[in-house]
CHARMM internal coordinates of N, CA and C (Angstrom, degrees):
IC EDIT
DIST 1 N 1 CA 1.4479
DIST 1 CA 1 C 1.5340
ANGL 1 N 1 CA 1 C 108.74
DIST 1 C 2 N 1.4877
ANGL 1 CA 1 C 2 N 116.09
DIHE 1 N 1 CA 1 C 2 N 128.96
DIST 2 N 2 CA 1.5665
ANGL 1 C 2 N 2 CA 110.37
DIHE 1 CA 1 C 2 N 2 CA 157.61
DIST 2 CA 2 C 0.6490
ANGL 2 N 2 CA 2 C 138.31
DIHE 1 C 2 N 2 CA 2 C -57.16
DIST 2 C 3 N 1.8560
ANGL 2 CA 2 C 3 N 125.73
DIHE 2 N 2 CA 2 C 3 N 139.37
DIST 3 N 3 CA 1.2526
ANGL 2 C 3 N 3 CA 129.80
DIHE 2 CA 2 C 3 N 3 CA 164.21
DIST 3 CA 3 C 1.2630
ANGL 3 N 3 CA 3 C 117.24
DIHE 2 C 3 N 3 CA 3 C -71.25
DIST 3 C 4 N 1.6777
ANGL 3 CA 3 C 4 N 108.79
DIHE 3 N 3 CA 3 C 4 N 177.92
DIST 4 N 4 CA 1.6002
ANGL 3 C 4 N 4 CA 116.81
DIHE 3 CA 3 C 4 N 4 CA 177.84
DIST 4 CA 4 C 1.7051
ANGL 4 N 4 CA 4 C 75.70
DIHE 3 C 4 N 4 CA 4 C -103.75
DIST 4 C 5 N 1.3097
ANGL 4 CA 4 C 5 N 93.88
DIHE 4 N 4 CA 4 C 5 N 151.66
DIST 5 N 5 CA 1.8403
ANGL 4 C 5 N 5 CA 125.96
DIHE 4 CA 4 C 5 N 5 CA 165.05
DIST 5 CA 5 C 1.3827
ANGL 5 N 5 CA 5 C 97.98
DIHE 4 C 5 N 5 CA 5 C -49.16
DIST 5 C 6 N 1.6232
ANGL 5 CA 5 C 6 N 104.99
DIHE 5 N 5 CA 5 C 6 N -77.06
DIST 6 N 6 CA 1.1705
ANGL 5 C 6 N 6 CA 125.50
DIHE 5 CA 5 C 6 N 6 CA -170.52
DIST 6 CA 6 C 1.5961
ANGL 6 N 6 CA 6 C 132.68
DIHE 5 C 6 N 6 CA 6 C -40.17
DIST 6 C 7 N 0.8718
ANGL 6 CA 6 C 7 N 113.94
DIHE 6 N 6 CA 6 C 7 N -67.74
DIST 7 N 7 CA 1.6225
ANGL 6 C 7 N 7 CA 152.96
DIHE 6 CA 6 C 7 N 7 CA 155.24
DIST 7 CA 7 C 1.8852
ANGL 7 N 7 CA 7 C 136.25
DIHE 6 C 7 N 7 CA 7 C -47.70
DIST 7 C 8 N 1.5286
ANGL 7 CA 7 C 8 N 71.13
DIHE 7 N 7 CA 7 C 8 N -55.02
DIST 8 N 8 CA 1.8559
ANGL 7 C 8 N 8 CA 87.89
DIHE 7 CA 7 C 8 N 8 CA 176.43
DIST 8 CA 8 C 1.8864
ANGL 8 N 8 CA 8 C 103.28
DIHE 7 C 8 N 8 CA 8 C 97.74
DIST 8 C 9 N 1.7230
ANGL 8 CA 8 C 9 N 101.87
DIHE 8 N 8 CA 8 C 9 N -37.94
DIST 9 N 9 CA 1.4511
ANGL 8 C 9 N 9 CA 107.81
DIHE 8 CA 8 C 9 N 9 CA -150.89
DIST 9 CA 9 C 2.1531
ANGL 9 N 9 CA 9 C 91.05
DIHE 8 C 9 N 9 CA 9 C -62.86
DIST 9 C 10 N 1.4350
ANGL 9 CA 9 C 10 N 80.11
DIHE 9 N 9 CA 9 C 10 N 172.04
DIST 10 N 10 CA 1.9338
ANGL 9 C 10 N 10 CA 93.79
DIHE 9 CA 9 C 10 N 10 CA -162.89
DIST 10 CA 10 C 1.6160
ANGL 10 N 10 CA 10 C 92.53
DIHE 9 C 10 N 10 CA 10 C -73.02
DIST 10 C 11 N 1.3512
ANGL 10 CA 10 C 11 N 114.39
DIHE 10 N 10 CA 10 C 11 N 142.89
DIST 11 N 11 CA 1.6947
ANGL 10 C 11 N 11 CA 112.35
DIHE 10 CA 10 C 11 N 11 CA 163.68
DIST 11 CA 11 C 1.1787
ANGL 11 N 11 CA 11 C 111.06
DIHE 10 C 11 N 11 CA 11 C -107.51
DIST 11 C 12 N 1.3781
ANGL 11 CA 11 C 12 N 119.88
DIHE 11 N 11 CA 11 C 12 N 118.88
DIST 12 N 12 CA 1.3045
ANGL 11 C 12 N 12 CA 141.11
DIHE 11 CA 11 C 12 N 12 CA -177.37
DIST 12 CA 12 C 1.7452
ANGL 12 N 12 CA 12 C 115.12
DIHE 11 C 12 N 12 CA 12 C -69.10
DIST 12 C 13 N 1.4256
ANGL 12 CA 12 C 13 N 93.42
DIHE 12 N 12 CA 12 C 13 N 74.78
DIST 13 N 13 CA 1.8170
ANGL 12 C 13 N 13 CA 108.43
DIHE 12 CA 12 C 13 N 13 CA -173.99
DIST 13 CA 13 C 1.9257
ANGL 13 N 13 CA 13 C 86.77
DIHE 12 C 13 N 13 CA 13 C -153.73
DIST 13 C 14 N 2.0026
ANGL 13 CA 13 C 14 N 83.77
DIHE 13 N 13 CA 13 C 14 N 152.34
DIST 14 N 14 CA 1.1430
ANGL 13 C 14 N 14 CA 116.29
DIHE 13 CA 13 C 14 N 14 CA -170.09
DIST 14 CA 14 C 1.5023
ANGL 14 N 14 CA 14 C 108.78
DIHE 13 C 14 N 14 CA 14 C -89.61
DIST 14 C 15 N 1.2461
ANGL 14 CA 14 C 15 N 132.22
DIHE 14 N 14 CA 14 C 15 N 126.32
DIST 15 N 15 CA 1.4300
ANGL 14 C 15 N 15 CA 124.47
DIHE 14 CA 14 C 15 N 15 CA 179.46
DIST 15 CA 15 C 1.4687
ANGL 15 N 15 CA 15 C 117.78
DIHE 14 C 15 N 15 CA 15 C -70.67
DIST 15 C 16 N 1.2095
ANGL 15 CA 15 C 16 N 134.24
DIHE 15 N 15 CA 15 C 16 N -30.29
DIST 16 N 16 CA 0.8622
ANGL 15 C 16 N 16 CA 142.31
DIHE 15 CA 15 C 16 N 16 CA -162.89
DIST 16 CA 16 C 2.0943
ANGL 16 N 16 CA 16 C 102.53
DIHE 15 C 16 N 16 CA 16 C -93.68
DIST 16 C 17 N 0.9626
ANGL 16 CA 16 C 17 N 107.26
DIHE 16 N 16 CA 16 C 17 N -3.57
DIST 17 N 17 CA 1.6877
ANGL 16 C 17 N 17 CA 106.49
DIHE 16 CA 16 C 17 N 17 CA -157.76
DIST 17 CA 17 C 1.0547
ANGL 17 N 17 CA 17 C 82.98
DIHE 16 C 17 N 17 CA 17 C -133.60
DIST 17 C 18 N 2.0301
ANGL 17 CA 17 C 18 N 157.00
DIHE 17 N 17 CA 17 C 18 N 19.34
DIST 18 N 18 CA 1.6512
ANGL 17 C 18 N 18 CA 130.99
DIHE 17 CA 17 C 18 N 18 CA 159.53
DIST 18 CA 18 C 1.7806
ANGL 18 N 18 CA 18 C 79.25
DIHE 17 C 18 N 18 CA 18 C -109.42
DIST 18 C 19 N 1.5886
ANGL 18 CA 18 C 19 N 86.17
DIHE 18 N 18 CA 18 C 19 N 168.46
DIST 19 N 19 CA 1.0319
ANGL 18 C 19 N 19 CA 99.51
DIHE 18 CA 18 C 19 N 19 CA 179.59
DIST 19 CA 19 C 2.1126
ANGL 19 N 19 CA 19 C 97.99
DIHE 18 C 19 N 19 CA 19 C -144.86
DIST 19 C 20 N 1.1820
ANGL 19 CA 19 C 20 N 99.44
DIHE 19 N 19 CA 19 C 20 N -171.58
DIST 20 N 20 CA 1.9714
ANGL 19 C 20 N 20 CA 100.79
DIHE 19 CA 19 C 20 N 20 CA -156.72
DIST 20 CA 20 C 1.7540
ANGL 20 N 20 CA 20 C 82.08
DIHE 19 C 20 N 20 CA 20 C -80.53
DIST 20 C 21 N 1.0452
ANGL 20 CA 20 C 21 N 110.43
DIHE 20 N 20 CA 20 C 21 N 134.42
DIST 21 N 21 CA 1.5371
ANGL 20 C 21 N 21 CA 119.39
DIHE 20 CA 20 C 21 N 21 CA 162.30
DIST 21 CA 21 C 1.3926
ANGL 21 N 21 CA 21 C 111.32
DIHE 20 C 21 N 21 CA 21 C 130.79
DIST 21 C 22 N 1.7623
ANGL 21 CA 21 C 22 N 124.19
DIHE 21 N 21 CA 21 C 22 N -48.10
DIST 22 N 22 CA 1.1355
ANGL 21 C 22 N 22 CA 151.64
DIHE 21 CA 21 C 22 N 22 CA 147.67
DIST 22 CA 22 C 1.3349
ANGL 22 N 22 CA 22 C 119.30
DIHE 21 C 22 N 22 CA 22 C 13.59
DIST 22 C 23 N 0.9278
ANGL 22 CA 22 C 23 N 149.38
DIHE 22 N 22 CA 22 C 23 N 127.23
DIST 23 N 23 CA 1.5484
ANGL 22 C 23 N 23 CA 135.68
DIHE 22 CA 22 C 23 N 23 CA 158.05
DIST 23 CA 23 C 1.1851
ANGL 23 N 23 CA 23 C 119.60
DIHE 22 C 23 N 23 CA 23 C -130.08
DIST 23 C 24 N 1.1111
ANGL 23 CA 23 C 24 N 111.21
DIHE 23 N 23 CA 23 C 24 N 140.45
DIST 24 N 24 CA 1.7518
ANGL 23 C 24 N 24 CA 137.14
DIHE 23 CA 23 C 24 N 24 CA -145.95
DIST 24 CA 24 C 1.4684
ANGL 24 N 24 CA 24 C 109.17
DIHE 23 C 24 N 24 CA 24 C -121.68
DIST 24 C 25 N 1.2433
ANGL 24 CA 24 C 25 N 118.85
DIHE 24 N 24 CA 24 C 25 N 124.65
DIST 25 N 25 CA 1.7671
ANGL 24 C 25 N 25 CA 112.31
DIHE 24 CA 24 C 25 N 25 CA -174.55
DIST 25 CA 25 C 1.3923
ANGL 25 N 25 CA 25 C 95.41
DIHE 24 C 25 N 25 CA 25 C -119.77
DIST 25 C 26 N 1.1794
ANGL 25 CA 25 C 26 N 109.10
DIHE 25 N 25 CA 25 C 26 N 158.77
DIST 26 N 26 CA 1.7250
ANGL 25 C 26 N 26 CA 140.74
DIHE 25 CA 25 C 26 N 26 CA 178.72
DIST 26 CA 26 C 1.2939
ANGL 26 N 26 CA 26 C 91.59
DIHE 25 C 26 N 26 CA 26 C -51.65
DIST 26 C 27 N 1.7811
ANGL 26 CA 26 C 27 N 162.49
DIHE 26 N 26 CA 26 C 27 N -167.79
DIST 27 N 27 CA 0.9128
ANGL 26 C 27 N 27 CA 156.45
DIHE 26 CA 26 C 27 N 27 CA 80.75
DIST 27 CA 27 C 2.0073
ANGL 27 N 27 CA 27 C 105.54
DIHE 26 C 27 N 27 CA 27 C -60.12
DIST 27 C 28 N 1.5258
ANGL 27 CA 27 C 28 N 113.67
DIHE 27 N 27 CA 27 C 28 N -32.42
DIST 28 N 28 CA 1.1552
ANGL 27 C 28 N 28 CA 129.09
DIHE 27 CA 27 C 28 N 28 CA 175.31
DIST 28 CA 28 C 1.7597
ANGL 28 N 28 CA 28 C 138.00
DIHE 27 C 28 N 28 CA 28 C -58.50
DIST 28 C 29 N 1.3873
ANGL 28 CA 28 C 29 N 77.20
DIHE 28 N 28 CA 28 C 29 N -66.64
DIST 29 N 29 CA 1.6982
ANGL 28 C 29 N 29 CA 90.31
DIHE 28 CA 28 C 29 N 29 CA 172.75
DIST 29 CA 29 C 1.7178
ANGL 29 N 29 CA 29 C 106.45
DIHE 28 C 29 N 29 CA 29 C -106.87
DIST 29 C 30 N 1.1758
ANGL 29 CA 29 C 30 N 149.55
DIHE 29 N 29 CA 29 C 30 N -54.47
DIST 30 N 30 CA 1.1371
ANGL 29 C 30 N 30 CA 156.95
DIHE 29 CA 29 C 30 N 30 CA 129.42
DIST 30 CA 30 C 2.0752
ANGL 30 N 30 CA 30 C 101.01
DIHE 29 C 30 N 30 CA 30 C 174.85
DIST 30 C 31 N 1.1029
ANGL 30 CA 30 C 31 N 99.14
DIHE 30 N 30 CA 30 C 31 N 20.57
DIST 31 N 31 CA 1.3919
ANGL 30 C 31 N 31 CA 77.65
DIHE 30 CA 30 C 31 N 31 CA -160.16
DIST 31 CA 31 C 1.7439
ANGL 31 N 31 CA 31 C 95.92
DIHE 30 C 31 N 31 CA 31 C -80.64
DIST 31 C 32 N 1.4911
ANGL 31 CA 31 C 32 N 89.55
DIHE 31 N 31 CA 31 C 32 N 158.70
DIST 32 N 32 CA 1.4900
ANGL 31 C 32 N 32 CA 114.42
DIHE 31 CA 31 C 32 N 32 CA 168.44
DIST 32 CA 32 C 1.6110
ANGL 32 N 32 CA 32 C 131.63
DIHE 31 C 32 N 32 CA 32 C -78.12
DIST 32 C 33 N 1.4709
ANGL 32 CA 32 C 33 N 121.20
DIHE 32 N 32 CA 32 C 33 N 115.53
DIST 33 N 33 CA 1.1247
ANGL 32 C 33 N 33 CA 125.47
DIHE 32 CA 32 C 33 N 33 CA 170.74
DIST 33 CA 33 C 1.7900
ANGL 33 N 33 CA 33 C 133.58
DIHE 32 C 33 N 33 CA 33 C -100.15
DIST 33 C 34 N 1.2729
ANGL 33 CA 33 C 34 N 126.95
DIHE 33 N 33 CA 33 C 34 N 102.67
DIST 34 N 34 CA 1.8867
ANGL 33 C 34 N 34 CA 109.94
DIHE 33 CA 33 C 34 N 34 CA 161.50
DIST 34 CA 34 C 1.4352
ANGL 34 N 34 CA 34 C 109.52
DIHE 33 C 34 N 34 CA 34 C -66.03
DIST 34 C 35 N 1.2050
ANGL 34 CA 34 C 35 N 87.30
DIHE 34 N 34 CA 34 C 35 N 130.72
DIST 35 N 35 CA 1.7691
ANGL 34 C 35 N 35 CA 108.46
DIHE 34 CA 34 C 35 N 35 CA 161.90
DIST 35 CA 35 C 1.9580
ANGL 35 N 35 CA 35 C 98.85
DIHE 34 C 35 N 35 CA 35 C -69.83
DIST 35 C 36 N 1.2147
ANGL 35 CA 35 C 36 N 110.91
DIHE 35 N 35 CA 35 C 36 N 117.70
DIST 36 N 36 CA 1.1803
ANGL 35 C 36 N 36 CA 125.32
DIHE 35 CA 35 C 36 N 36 CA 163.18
DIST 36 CA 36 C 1.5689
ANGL 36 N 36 CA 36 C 138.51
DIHE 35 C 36 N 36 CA 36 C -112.29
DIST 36 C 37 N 1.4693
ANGL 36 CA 36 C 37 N 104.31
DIHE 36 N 36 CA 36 C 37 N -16.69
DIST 37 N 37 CA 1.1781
ANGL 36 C 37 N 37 CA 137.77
DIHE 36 CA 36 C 37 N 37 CA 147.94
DIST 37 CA 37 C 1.9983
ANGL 37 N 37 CA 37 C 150.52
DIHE 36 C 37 N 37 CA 37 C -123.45
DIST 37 C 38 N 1.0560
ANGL 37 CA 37 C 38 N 113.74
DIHE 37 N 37 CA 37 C 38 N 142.16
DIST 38 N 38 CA 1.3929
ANGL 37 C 38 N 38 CA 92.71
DIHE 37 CA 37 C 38 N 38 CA -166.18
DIST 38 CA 38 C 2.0030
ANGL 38 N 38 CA 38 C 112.00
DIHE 37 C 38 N 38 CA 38 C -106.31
DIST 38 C 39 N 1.3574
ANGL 38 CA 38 C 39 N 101.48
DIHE 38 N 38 CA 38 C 39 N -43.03
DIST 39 N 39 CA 1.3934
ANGL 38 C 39 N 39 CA 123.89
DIHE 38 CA 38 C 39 N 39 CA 164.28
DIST 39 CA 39 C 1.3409
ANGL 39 N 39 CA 39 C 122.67
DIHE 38 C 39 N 39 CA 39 C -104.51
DIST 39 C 40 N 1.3739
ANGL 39 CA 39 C 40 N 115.27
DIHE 39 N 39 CA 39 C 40 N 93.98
DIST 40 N 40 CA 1.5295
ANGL 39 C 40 N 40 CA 131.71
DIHE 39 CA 39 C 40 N 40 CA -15.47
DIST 40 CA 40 C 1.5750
ANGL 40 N 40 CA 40 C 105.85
DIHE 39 C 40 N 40 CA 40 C -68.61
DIST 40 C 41 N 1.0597
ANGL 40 CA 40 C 41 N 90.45
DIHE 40 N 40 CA 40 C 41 N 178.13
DIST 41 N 41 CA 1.7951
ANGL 40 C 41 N 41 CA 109.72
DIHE 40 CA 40 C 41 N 41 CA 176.21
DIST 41 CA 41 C 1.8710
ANGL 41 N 41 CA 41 C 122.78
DIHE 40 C 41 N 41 CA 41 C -62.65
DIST 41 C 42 N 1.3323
ANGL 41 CA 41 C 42 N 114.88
DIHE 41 N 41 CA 41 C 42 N 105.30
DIST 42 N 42 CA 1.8389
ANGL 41 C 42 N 42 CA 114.62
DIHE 41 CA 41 C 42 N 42 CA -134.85
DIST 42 CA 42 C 2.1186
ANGL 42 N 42 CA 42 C 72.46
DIHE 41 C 42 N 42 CA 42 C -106.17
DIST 42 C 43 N 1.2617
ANGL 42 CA 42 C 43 N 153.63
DIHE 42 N 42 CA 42 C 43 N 131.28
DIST 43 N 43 CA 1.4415
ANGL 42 C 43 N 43 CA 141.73
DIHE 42 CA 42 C 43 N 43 CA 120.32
DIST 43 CA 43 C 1.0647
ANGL 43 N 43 CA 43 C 110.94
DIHE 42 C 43 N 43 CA 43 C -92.09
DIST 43 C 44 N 1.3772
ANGL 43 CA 43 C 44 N 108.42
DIHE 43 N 43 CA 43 C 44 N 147.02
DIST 44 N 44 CA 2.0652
ANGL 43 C 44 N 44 CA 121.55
DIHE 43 CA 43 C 44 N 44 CA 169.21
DIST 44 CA 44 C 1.9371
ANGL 44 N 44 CA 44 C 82.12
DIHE 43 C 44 N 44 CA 44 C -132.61
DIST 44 C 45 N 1.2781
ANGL 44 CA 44 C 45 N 78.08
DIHE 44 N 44 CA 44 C 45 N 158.62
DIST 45 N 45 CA 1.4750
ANGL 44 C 45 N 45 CA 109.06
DIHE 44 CA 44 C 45 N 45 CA -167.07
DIST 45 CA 45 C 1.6604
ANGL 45 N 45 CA 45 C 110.36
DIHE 44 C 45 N 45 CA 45 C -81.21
DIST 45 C 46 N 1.1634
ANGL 45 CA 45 C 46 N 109.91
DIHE 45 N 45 CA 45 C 46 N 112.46
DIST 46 N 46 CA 1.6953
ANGL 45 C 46 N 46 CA 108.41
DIHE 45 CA 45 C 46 N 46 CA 176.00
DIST 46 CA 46 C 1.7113
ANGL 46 N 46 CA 46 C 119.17
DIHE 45 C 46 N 46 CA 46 C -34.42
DIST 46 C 47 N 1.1063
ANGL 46 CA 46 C 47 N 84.69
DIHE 46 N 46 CA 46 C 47 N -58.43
DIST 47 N 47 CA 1.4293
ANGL 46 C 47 N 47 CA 87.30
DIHE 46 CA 46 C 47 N 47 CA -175.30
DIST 47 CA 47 C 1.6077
ANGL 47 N 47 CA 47 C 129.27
DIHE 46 C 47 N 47 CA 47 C -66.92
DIST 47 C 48 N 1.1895
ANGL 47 CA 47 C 48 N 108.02
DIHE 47 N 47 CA 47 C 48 N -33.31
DIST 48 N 48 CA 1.6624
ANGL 47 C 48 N 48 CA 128.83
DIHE 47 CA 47 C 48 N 48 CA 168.24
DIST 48 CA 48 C 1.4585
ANGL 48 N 48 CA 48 C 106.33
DIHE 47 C 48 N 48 CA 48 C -43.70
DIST 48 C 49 N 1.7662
ANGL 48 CA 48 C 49 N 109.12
DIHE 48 N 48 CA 48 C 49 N -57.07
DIST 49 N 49 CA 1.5543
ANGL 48 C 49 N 49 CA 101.30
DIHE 48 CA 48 C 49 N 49 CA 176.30
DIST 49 CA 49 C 1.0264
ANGL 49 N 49 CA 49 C 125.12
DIHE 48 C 49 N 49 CA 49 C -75.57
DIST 49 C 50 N 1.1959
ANGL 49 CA 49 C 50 N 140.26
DIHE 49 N 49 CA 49 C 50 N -8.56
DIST 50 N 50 CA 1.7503
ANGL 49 C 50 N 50 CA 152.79
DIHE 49 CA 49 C 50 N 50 CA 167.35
DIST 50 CA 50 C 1.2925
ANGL 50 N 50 CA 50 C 86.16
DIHE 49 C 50 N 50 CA 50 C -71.79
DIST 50 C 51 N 1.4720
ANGL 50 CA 50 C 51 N 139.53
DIHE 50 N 50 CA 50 C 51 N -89.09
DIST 51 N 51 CA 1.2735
ANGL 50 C 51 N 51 CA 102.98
DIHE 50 CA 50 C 51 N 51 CA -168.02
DIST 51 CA 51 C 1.0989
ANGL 51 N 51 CA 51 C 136.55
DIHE 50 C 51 N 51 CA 51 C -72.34
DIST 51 C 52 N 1.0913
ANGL 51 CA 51 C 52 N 137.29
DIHE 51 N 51 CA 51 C 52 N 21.10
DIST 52 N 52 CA 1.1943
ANGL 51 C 52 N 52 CA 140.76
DIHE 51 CA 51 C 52 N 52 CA 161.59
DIST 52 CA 52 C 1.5029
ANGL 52 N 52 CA 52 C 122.21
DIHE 51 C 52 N 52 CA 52 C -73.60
DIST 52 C 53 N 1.4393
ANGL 52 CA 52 C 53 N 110.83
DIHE 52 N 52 CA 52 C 53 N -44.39
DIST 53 N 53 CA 1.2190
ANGL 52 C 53 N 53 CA 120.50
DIHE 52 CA 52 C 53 N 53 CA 163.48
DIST 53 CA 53 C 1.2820
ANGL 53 N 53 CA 53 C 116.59
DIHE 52 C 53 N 53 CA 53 C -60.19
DIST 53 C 54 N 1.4266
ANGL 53 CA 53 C 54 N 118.64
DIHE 53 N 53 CA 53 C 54 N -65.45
DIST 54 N 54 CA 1.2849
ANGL 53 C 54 N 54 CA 119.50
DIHE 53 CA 53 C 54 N 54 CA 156.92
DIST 54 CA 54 C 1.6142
ANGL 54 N 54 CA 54 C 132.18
DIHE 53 C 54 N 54 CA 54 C -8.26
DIST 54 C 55 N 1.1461
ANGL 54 CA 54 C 55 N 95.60
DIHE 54 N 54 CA 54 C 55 N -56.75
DIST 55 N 55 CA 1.5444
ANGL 54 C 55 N 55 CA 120.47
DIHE 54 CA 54 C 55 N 55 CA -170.01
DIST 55 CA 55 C 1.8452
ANGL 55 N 55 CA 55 C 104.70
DIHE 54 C 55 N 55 CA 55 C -60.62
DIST 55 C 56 N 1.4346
ANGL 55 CA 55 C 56 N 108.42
DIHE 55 N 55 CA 55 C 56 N -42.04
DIST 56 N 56 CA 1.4050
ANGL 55 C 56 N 56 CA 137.13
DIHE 55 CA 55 C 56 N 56 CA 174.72
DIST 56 CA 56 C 1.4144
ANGL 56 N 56 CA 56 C 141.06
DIHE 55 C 56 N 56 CA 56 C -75.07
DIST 56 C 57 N 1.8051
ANGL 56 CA 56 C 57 N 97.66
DIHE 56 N 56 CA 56 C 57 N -15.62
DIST 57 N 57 CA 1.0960
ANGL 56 C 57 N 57 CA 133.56
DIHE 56 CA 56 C 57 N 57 CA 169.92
DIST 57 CA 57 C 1.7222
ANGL 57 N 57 CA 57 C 86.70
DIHE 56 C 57 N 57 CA 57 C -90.61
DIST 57 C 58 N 0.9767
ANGL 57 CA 57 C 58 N 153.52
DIHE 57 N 57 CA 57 C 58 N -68.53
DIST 58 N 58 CA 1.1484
ANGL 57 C 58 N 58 CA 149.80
DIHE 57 CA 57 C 58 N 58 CA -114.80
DIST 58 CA 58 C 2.1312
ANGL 58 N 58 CA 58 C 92.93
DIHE 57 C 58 N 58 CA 58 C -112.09
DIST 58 C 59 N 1.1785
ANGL 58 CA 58 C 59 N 100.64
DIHE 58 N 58 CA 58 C 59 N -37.10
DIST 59 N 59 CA 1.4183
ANGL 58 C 59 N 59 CA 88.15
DIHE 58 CA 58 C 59 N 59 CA 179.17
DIST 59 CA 59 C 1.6687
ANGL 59 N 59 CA 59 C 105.34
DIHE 58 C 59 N 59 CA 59 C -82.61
DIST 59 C 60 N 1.1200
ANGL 59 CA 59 C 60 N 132.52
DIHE 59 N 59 CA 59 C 60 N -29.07
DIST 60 N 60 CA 1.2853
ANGL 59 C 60 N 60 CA 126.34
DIHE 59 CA 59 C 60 N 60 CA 173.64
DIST 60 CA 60 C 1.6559
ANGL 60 N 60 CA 60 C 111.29
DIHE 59 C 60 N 60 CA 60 C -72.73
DIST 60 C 61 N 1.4378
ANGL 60 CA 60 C 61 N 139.53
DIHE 60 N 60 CA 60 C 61 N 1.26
DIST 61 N 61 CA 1.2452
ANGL 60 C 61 N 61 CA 148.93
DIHE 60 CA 60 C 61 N 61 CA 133.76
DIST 61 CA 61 C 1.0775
ANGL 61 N 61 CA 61 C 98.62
DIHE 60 C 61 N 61 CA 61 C -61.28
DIST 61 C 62 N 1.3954
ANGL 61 CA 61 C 62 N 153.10
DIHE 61 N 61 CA 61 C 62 N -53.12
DIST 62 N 62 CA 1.6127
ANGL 61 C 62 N 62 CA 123.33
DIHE 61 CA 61 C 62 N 62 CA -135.60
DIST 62 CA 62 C 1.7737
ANGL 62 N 62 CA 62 C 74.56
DIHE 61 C 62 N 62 CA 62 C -96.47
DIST 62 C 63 N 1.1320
ANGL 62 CA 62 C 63 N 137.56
DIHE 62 N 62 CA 62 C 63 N -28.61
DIST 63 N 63 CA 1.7698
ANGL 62 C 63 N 63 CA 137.78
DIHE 62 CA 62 C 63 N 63 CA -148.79
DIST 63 CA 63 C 1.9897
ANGL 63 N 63 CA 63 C 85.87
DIHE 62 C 63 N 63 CA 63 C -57.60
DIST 63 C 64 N 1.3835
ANGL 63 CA 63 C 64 N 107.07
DIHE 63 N 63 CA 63 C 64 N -52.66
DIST 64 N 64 CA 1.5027
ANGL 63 C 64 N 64 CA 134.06
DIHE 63 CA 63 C 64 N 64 CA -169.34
DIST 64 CA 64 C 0.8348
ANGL 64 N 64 CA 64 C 126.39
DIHE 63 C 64 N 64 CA 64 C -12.14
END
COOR INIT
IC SEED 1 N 1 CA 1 C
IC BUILD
């Protein structure tokens, strides 16, 4: 069973049944995961890519 990154604690998801796009929450800590990989099992952090974009949105305003 997978772990959370975050946490360590087990995430109660089926390997065979996510697929890449998916997002997966902590039951533990709450954080948010995309499935980005399947072989093996790839998560990036919801929130990491919001700000990132974010971050990109905001410097291409100040460029303006």
């Amino acid at each position: 069973m997978p772990s959370c990154p975050e946490c360590e604690n087990n995430l109660d998801i089926e390997l065979d049944e996510v697929e890449e796009g998916d997002v997966i929450t902590c039951e533990e800590c709450g954080t948010e995961f995309e499935v980005v990989g399947i072989d093996p099992l790839e998560l990036s952090r919801v929130e990491d890519d919001y700000d990132e974009e974010e971050d990109e949105l905001y410097d291409e305003e100040e460029e303006e």
